[in-house]
NULUM-778236 format. One record per residue (C-alpha): residue number from 0; residue in one letter; x negated, y, z negated. Coordinates in steps of 0.02 Angstrom, whole numbers, always signed. Layout:
BEGIN
+-----+-----+--------+--------+--------+
|   n | res |      x |      y |      z |
+-----+-----+--------+--------+--------+
| NUM |   A |      X |      Y |      Z |
...
+-----+-----+--------+--------+--------+
***
This chain:
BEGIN
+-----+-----+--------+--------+--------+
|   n | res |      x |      y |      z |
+-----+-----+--------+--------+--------+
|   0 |   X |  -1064 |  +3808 |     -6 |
|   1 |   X |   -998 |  +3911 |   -134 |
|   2 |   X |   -999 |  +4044 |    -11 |
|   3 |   X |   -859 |  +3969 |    +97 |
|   4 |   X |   -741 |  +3974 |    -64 |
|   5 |   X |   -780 |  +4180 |   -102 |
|   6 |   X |   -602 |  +4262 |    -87 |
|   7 |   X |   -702 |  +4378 |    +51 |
|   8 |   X |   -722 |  +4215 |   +164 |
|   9 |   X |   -511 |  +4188 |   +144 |
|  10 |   X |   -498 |  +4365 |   +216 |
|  11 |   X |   -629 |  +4322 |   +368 |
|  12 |   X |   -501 |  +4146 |   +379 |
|  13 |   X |   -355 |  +4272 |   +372 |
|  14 |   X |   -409 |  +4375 |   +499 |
|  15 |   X |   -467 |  +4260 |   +624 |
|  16 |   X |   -268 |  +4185 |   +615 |
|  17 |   X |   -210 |  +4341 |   +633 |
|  18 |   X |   -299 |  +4371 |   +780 |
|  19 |   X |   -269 |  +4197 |   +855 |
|  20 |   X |    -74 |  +4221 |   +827 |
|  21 |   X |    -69 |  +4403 |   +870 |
|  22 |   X |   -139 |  +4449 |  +1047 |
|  23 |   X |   -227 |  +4606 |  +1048 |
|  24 |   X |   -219 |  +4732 |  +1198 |
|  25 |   X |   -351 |  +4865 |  +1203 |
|  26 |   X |   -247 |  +4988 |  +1099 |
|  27 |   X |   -247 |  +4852 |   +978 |
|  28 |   X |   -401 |  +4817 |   +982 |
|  29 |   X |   -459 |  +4988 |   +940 |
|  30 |   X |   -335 |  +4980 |   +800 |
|  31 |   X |   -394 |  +4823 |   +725 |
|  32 |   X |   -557 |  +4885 |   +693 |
|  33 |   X |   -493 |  +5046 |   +621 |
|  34 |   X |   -400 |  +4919 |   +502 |
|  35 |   X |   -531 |  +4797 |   +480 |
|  36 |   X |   -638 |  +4964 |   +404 |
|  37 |   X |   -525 |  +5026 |   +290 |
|  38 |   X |   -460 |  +4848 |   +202 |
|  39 |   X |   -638 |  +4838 |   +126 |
|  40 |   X |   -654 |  +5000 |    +59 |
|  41 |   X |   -453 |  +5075 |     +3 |
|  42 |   X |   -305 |  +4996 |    -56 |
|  43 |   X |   -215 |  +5028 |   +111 |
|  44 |   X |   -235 |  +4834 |   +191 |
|  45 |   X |    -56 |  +4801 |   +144 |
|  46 |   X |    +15 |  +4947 |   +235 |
|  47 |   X |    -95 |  +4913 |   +374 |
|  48 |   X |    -35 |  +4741 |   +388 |
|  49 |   X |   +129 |  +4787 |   +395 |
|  50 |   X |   +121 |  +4901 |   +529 |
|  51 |   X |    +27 |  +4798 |   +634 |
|  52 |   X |   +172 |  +4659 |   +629 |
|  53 |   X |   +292 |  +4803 |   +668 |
|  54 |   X |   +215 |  +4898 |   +802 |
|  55 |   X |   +109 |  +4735 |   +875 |
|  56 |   X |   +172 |  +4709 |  +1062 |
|  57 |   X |    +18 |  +4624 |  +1185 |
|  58 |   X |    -39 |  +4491 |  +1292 |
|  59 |   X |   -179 |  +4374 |  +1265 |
|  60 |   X |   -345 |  +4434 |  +1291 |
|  61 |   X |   -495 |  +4305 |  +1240 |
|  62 |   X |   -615 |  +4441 |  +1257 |
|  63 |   X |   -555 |  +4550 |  +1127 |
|  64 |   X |   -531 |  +4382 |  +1018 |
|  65 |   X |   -707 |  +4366 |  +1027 |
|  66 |   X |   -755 |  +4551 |  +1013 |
|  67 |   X |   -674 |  +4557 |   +853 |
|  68 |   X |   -745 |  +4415 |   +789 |
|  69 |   X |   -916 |  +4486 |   +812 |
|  70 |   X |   -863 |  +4640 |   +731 |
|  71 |   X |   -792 |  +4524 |   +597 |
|  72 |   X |   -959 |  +4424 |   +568 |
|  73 |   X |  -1088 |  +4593 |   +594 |
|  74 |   X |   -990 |  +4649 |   +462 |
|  75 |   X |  -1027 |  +4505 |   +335 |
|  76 |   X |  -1225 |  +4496 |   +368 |
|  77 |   X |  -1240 |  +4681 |   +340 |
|  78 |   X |  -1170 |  +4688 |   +190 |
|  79 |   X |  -1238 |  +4524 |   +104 |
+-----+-----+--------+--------+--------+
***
């Protein structure tokens, strides 16, 4: 229970918006993961974020929803 409540789990909940309110395209996709990397281990999420709102033009893509969502959770159970 108290794992749903971890301030990691807010960033999994804050991605997953992010990618159901911003449509990735393949170039995006790419990007994403590139992003997804670094926010766990610099300080450069912030930057990151920004740029993706700036740059960020797509069309929806379920696939890559999904995809990243894998990448999202294979990233939790190898690090728990």
């Amino acid at each position: 229970f108290f794992f749903f409540l971890s301030s990691e789990f807010l960033w999994y909940i804050l991605w997953y918006l992010l990618l159901k309110t911003l449509l990735f395209s393949l170039y995006d996709q790419i990007f994403f993961c590139f992003v997804f990397y670094f926010h766990f281990n610099s300080m450069c999420f912030l930057y990151t974020f920004l740029y993706k709102f700036v740059i960020y033009i797509s069309e929806f893509n379920i696939c890559n929803i999904i995809y990243n969502l894998i990448i999202i959770f294979n990233y939790q159970f190898t690090t728990i």
